[in-house]
VMD Tcl script that builds the backbone (N, CA, C; Angstrom):
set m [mol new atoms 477]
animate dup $m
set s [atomselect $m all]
$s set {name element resname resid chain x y z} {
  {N N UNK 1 A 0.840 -1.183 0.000}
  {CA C UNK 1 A 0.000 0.000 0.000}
  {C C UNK 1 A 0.884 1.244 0.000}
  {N N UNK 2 A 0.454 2.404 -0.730}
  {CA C UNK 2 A 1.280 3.906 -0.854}
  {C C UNK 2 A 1.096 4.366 -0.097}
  {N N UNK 3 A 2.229 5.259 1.219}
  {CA C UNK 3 A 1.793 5.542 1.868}
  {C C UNK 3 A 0.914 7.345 1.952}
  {N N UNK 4 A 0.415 7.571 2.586}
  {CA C UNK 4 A -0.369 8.679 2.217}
  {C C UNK 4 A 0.487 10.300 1.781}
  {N N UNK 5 A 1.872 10.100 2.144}
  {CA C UNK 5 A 2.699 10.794 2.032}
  {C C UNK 5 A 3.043 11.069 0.742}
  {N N UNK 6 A 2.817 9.717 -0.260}
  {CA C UNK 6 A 3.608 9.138 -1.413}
  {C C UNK 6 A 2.205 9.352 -2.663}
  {N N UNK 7 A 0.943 9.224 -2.318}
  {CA C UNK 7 A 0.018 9.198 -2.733}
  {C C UNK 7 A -0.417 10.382 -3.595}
  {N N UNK 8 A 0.161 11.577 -3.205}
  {CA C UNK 8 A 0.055 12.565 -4.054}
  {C C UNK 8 A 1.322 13.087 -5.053}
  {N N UNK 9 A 2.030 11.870 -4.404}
  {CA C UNK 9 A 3.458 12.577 -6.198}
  {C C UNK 9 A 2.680 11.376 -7.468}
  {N N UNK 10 A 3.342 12.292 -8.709}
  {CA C UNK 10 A 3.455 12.090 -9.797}
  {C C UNK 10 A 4.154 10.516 -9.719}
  {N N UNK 11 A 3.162 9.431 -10.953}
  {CA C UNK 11 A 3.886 8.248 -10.631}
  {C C UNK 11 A 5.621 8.081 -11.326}
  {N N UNK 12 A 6.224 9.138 -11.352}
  {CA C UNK 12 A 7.786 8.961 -11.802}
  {C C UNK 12 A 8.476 9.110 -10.539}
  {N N UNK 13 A 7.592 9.703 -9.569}
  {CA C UNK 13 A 8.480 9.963 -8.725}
  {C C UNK 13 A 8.727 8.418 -7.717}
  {N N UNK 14 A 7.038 8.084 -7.592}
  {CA C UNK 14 A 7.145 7.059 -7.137}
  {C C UNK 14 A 7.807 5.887 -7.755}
  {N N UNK 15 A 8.291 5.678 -9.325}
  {CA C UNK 15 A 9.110 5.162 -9.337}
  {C C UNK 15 A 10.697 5.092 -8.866}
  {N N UNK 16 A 11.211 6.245 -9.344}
  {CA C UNK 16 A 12.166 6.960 -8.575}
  {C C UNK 16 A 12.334 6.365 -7.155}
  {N N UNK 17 A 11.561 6.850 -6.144}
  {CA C UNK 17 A 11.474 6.425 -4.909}
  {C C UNK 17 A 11.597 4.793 -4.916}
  {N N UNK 18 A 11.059 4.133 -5.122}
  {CA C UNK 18 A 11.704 2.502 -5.455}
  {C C UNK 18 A 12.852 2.468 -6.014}
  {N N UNK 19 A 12.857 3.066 -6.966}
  {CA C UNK 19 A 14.710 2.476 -7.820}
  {C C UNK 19 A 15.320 3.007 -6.948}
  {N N UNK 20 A 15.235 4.077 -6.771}
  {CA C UNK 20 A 16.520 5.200 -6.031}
  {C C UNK 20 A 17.760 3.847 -4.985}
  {N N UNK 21 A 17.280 3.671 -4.232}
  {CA C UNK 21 A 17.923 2.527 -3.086}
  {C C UNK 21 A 18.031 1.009 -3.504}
  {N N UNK 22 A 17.666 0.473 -4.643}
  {CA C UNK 22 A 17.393 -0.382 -5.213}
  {C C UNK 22 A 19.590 -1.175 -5.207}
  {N N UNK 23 A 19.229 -2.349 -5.381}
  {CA C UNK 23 A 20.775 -3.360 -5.456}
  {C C UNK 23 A 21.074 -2.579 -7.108}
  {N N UNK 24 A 20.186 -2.417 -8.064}
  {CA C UNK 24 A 20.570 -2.235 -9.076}
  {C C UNK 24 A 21.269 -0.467 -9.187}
  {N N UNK 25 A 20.668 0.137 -8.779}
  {CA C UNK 25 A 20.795 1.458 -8.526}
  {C C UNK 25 A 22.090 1.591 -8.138}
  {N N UNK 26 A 22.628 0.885 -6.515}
  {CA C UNK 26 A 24.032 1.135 -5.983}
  {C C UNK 26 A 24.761 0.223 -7.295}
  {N N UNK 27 A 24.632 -0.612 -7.859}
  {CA C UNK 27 A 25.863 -1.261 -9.099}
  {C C UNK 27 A 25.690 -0.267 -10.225}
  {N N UNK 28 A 24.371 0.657 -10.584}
  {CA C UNK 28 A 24.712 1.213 -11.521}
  {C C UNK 28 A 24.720 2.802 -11.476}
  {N N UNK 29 A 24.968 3.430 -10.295}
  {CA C UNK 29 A 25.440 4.798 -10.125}
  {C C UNK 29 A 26.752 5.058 -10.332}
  {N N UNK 30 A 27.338 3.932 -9.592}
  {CA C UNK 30 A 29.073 4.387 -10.199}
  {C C UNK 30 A 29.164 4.018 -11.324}
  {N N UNK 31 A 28.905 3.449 -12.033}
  {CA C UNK 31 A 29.127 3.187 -13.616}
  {C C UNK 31 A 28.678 4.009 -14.293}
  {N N UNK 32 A 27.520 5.032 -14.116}
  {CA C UNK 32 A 27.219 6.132 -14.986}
  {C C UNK 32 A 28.213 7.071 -14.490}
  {N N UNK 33 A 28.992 7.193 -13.350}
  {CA C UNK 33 A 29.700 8.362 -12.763}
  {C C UNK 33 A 30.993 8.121 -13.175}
  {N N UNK 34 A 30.906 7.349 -13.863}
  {CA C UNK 34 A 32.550 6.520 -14.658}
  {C C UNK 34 A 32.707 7.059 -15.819}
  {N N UNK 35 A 31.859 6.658 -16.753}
  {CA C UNK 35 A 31.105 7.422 -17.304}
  {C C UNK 35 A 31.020 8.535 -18.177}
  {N N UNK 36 A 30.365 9.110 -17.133}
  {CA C UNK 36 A 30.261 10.460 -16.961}
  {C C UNK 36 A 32.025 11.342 -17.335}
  {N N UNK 37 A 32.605 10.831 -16.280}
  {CA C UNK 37 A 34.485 10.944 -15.984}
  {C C UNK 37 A 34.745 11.054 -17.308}
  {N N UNK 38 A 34.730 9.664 -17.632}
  {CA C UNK 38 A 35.069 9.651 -19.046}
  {C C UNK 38 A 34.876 10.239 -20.159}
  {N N UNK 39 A 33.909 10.943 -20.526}
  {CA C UNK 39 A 33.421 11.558 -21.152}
  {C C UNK 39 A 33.709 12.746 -21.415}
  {N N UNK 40 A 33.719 13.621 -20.151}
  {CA C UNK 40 A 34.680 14.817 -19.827}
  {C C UNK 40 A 36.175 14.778 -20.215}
  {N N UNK 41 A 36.834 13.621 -19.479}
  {CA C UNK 41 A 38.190 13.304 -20.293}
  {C C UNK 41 A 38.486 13.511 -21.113}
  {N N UNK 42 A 37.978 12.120 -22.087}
  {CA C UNK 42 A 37.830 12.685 -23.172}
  {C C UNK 42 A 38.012 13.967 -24.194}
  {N N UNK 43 A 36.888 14.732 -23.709}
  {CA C UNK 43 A 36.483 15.994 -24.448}
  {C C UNK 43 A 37.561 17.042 -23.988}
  {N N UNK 44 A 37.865 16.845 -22.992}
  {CA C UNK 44 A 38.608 17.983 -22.566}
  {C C UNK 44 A 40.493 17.711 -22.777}
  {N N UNK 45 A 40.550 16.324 -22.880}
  {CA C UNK 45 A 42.313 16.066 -23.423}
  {C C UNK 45 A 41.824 16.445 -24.863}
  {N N UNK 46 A 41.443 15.967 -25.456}
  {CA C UNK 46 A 41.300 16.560 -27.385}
  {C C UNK 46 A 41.408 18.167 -27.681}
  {N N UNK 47 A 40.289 18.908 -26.401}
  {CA C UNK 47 A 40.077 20.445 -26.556}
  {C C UNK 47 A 41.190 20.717 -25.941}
  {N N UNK 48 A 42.157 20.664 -25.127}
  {CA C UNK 48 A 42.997 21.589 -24.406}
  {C C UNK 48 A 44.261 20.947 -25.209}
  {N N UNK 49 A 44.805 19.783 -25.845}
  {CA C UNK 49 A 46.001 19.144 -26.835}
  {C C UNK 49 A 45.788 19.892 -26.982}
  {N N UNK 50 A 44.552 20.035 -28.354}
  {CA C UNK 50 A 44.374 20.920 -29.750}
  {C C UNK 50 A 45.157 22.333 -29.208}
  {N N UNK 51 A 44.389 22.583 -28.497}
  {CA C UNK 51 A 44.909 24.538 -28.196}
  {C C UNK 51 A 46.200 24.744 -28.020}
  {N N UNK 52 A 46.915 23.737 -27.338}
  {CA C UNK 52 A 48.218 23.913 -26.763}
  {C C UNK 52 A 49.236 23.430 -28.090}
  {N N UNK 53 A 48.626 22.623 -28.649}
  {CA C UNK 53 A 49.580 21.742 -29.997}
  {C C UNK 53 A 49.646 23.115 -30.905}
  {N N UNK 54 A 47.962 23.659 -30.960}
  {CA C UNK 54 A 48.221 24.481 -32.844}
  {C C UNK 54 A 48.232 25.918 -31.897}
  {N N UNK 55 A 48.371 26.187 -30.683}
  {CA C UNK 55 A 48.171 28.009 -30.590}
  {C C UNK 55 A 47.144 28.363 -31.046}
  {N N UNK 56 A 46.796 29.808 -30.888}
  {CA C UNK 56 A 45.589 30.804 -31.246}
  {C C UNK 56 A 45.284 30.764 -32.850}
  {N N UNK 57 A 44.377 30.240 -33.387}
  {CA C UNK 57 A 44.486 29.558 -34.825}
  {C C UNK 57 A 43.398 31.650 -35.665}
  {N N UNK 58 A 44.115 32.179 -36.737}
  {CA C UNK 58 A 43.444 33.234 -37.133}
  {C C UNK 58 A 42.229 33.592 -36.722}
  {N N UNK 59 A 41.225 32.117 -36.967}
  {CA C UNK 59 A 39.951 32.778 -36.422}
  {C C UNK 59 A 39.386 33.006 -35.379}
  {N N UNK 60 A 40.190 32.611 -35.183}
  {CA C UNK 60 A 39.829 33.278 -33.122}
  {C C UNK 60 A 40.455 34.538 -33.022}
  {N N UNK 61 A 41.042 35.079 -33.716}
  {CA C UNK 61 A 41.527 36.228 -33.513}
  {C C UNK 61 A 40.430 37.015 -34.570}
  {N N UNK 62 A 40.223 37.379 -35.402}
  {CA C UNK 62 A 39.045 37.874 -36.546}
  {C C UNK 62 A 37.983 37.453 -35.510}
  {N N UNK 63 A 37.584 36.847 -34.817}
  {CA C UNK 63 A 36.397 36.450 -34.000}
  {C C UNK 63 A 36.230 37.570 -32.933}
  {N N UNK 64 A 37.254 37.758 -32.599}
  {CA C UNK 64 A 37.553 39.040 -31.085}
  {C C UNK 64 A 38.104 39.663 -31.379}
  {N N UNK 65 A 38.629 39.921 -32.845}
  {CA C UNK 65 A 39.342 41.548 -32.536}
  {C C UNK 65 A 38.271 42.784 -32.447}
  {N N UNK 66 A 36.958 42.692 -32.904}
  {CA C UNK 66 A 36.208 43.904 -33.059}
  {C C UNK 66 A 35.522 43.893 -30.983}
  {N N UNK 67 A 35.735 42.836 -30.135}
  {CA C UNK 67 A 35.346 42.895 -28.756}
  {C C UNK 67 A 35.640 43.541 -28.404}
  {N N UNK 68 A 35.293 43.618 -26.635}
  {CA C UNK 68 A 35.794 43.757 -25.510}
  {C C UNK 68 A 37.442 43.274 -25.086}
  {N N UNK 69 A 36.903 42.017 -25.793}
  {CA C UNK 69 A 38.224 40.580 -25.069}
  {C C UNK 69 A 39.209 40.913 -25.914}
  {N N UNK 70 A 39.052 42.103 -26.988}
  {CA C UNK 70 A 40.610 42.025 -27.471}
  {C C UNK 70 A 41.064 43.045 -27.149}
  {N N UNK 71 A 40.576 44.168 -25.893}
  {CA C UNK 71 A 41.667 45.130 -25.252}
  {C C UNK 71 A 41.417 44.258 -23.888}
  {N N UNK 72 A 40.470 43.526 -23.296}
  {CA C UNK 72 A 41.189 43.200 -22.286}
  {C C UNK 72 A 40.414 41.865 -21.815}
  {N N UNK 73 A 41.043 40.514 -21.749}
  {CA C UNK 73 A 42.353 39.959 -21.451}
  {C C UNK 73 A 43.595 40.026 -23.040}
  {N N UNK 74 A 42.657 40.195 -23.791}
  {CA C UNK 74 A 43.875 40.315 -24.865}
  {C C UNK 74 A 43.122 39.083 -25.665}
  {N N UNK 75 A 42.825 38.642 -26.993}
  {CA C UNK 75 A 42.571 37.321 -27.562}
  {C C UNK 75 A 43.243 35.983 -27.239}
  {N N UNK 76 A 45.037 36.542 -27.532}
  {CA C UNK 76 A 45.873 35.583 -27.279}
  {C C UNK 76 A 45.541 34.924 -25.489}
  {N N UNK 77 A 45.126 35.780 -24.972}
  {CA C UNK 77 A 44.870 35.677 -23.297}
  {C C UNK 77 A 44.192 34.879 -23.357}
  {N N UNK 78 A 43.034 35.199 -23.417}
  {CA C UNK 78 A 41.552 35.190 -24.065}
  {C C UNK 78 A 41.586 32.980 -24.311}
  {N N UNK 79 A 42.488 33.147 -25.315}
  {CA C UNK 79 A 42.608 31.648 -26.014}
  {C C UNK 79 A 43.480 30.499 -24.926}
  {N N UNK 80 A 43.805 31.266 -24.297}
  {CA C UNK 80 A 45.131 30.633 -23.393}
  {C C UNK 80 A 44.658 30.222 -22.086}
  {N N UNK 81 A 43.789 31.112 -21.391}
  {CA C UNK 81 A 42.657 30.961 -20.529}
  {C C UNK 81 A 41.591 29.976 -20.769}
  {N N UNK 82 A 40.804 29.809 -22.072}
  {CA C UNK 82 A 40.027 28.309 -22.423}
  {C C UNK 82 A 41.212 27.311 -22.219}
  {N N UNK 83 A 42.180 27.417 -22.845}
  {CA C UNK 83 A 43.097 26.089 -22.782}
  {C C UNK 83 A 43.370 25.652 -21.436}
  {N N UNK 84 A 44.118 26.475 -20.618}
  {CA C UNK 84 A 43.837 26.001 -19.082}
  {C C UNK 84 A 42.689 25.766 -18.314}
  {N N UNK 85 A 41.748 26.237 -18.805}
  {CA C UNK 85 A 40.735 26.174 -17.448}
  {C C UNK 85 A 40.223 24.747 -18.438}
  {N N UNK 86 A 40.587 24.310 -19.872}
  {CA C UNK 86 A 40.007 22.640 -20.480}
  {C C UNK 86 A 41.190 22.147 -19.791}
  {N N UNK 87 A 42.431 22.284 -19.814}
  {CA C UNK 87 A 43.311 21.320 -18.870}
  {C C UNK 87 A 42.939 20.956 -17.339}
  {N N UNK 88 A 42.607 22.613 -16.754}
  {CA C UNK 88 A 42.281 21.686 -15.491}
  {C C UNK 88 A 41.270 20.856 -14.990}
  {N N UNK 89 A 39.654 21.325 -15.784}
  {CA C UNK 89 A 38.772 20.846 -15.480}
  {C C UNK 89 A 39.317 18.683 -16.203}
  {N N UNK 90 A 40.539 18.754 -17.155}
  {CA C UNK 90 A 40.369 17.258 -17.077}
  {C C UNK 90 A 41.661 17.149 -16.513}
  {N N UNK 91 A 42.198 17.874 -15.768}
  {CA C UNK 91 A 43.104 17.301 -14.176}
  {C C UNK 91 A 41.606 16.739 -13.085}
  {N N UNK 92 A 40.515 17.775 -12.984}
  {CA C UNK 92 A 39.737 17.177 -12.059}
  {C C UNK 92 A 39.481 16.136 -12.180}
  {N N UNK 93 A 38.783 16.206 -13.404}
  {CA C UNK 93 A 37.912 14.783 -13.690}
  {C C UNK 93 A 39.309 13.245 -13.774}
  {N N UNK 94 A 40.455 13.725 -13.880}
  {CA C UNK 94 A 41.205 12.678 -13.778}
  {C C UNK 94 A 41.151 11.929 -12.366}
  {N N UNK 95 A 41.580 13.400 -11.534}
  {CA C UNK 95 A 41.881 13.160 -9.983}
  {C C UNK 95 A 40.560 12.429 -9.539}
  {N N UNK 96 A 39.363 12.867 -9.861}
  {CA C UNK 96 A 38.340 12.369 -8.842}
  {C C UNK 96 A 38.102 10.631 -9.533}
  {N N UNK 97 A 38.433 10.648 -10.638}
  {CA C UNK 97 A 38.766 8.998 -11.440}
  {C C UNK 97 A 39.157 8.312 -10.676}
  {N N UNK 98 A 40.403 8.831 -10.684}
  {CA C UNK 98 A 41.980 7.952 -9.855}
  {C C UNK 98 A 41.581 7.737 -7.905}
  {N N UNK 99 A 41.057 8.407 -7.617}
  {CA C UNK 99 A 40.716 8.920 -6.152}
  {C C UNK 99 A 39.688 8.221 -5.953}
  {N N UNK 100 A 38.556 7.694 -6.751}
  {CA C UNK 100 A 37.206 6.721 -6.746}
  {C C UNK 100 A 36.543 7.201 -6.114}
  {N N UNK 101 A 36.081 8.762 -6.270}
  {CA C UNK 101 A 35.162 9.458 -5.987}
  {C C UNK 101 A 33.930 8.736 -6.198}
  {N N UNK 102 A 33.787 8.258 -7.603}
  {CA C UNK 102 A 32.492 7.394 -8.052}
  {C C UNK 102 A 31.659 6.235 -6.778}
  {N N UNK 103 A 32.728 5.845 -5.938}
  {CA C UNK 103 A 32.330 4.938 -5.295}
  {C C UNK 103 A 32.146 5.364 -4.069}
  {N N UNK 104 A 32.185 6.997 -3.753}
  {CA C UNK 104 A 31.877 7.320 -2.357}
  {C C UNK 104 A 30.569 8.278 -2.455}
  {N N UNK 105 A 29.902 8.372 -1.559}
  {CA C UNK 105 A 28.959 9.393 -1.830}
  {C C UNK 105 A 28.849 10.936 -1.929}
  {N N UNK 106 A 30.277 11.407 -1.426}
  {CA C UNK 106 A 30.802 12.776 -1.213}
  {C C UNK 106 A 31.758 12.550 -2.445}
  {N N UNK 107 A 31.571 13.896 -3.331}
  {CA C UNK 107 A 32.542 13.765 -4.256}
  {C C UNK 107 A 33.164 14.939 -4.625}
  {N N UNK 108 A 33.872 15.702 -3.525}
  {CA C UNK 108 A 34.080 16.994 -3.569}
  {C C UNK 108 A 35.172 17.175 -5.064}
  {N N UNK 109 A 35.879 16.412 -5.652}
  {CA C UNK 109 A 36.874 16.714 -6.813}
  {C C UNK 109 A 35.743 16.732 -7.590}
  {N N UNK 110 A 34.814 16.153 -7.924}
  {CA C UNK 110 A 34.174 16.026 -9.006}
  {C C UNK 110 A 32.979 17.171 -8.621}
  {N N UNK 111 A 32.579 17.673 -7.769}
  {CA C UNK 111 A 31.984 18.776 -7.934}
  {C C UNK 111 A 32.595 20.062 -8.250}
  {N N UNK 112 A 33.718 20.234 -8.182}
  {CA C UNK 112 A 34.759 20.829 -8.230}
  {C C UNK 112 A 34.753 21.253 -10.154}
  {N N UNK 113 A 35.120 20.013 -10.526}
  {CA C UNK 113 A 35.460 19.952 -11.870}
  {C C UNK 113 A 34.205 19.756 -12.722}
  {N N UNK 114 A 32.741 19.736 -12.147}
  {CA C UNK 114 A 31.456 20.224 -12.604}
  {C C UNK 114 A 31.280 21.498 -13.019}
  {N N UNK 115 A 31.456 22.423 -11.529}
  {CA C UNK 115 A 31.605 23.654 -11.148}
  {C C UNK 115 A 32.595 24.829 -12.365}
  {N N UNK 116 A 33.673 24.255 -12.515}
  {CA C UNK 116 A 34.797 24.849 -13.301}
  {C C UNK 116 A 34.199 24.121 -14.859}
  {N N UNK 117 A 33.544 23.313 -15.456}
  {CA C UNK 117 A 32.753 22.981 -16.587}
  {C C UNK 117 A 32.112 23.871 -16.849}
  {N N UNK 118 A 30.850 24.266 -16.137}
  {CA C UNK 118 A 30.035 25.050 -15.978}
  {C C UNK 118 A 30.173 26.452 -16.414}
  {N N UNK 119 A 31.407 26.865 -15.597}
  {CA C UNK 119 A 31.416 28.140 -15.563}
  {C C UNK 119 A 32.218 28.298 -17.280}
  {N N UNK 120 A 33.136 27.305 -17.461}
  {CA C UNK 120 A 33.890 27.196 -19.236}
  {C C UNK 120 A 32.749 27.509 -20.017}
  {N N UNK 121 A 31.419 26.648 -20.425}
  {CA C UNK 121 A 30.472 26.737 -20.855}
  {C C UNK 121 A 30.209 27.854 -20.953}
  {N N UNK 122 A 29.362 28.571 -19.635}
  {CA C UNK 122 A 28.670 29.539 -19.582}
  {C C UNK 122 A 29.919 30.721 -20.583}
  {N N UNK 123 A 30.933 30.387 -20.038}
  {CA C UNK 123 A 31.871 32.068 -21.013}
  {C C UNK 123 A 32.098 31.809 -22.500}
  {N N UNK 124 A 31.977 30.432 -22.958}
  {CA C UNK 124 A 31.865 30.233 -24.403}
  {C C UNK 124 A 30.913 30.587 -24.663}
  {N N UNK 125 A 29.767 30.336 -24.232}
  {CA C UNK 125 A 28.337 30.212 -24.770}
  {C C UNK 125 A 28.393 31.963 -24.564}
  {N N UNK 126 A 28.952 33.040 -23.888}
  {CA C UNK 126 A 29.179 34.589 -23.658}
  {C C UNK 126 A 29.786 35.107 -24.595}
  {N N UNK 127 A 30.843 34.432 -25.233}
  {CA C UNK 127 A 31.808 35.099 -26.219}
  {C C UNK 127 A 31.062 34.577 -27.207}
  {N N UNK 128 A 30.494 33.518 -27.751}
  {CA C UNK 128 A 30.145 33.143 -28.914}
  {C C UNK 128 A 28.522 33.916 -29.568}
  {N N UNK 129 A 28.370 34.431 -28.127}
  {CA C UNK 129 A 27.033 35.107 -28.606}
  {C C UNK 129 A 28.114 36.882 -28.791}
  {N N UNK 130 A 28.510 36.691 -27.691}
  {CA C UNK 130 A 29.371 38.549 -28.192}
  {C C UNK 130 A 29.445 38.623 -29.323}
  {N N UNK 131 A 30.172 37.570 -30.391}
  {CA C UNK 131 A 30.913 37.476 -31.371}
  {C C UNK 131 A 29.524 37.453 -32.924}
  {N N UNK 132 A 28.544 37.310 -32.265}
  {CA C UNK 132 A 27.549 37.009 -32.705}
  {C C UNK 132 A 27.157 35.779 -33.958}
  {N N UNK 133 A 27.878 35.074 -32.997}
  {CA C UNK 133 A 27.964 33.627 -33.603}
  {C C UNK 133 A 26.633 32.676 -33.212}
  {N N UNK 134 A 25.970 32.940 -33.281}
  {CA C UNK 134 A 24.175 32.223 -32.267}
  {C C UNK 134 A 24.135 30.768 -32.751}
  {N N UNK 135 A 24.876 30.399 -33.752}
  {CA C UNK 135 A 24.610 28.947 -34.198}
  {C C UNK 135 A 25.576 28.245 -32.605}
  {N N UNK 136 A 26.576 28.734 -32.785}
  {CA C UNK 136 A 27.867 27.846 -32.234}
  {C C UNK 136 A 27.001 28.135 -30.195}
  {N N UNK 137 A 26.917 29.555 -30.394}
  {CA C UNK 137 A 26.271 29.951 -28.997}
  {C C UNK 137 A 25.308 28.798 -28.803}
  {N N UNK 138 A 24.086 28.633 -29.188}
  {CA C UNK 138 A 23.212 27.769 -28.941}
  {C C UNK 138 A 23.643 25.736 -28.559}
  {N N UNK 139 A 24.987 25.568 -29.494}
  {CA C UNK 139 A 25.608 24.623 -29.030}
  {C C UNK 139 A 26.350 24.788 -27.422}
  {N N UNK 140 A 27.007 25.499 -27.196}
  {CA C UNK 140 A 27.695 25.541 -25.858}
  {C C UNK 140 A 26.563 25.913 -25.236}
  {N N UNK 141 A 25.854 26.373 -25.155}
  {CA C UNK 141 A 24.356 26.631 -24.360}
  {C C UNK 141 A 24.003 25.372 -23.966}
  {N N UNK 142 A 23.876 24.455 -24.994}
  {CA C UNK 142 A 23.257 22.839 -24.621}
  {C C UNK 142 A 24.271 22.480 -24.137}
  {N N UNK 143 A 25.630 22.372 -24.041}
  {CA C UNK 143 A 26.902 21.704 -23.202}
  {C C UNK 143 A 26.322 22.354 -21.844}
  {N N UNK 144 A 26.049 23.280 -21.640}
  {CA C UNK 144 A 25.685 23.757 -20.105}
  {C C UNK 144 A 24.878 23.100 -19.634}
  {N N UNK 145 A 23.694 23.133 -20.338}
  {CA C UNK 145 A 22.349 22.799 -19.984}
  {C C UNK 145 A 22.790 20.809 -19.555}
  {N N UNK 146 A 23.507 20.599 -20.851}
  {CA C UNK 146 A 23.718 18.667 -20.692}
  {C C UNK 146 A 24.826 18.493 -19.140}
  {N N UNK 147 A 25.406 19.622 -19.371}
  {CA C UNK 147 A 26.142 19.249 -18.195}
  {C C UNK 147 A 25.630 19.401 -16.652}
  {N N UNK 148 A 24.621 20.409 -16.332}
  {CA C UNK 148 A 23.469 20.330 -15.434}
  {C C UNK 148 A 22.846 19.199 -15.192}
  {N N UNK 149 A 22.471 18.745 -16.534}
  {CA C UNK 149 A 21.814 17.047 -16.680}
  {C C UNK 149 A 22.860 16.187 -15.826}
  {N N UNK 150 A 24.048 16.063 -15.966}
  {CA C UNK 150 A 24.843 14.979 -15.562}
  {C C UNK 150 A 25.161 15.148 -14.381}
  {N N UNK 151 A 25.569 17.238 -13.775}
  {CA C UNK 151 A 25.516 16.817 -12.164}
  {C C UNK 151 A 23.995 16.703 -11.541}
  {N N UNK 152 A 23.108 16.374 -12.289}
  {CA C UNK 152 A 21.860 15.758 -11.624}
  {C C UNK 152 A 22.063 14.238 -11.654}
  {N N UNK 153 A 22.350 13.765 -12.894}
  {CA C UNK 153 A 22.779 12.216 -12.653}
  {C C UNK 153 A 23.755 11.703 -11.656}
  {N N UNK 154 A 24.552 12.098 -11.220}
  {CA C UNK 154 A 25.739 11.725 -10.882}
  {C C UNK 154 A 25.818 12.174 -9.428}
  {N N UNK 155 A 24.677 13.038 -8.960}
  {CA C UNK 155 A 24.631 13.681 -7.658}
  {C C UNK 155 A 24.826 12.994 -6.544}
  {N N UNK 156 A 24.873 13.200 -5.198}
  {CA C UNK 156 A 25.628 12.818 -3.796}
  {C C UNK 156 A 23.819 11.731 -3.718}
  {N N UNK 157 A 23.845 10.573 -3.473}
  {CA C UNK 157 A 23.052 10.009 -2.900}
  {C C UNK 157 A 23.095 9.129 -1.286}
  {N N UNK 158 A 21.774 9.529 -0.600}
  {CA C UNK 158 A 21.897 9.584 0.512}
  {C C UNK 158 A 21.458 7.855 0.835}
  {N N UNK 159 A 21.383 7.142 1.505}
  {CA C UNK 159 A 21.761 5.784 1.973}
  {C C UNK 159 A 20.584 5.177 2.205}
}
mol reanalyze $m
mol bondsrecalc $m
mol representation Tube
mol addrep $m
């Protein structure tokens, strides 16, 4: 029987509420939070190589010279600043890998390297609309939005 508490949510939630604590649930949270890791990895060793291998490539410069960002941090800045803040966010996601954050319920590296995602996003998805680029904007817009999605997937669950 539902208890009267439970009786007025939406039936997703009440599914939810069953899976949530479920044997299957604890074997398959860290595996989406693996995952997840991976994925970021991934994306972020390819994006921060690239930058560091080829330098500030012309069109990023024709992209920001008519800005803000090309009297101040400078473009070259500007380009050098994405490259580190994609290196560190996949130092995080390495560290909280290696560290098996996935398998604890506190995952302070990996909120960490959510947090510093987030904020990458949000300033691409800023410059690309400055630049008045709305196609590319609307893509890093959804990297924000997907990446919201995943620290909802991947969130601290309680016992």
């Amino acid at each position: 029987m539902i208890s009267a508490d439970r009786a007025n949510l939406p039936f997703t939630h009440l599914l939810r509420a069953r899976y949530h604590n479920s044997m299957l649930d604890r074997i398959l949270h860290p595996i989406r939070i693996v995952a997840v890791q991976l994925l970021f990895i991934g994306m972020f060793i390819t994006t921060a190589l690239s930058k560091w291998h080829s330098g500030v490539y012309p069109p990023f410069h024709k992209q920001f010279d008519n800005t803000w960002i090309a009297k101040f941090p400078g473009v070259d800045a500007a380009f050098y600043i994405i490259a580190a803040s994609e290196s560190l966010a996949c130092i995080l996601f390495i560290l909280s890998l290696i560290t098996g954050e996935f398998l604890r319920s506190r995952r302070p590296i990996l909120d960490v390297a959510f947090t510093g995602t987030l904020l990458l996003f949000m300033a691409l998805t800023y410059g690309t609309f400055l630049s008045s680029q709305f196609d590319v904007a609307a893509h890093n817009f959804f990297y924000f939005v997907g990446t919201m999605g995943l620290v909802y997937l991947t969130r601290e669950r309680s016992a």
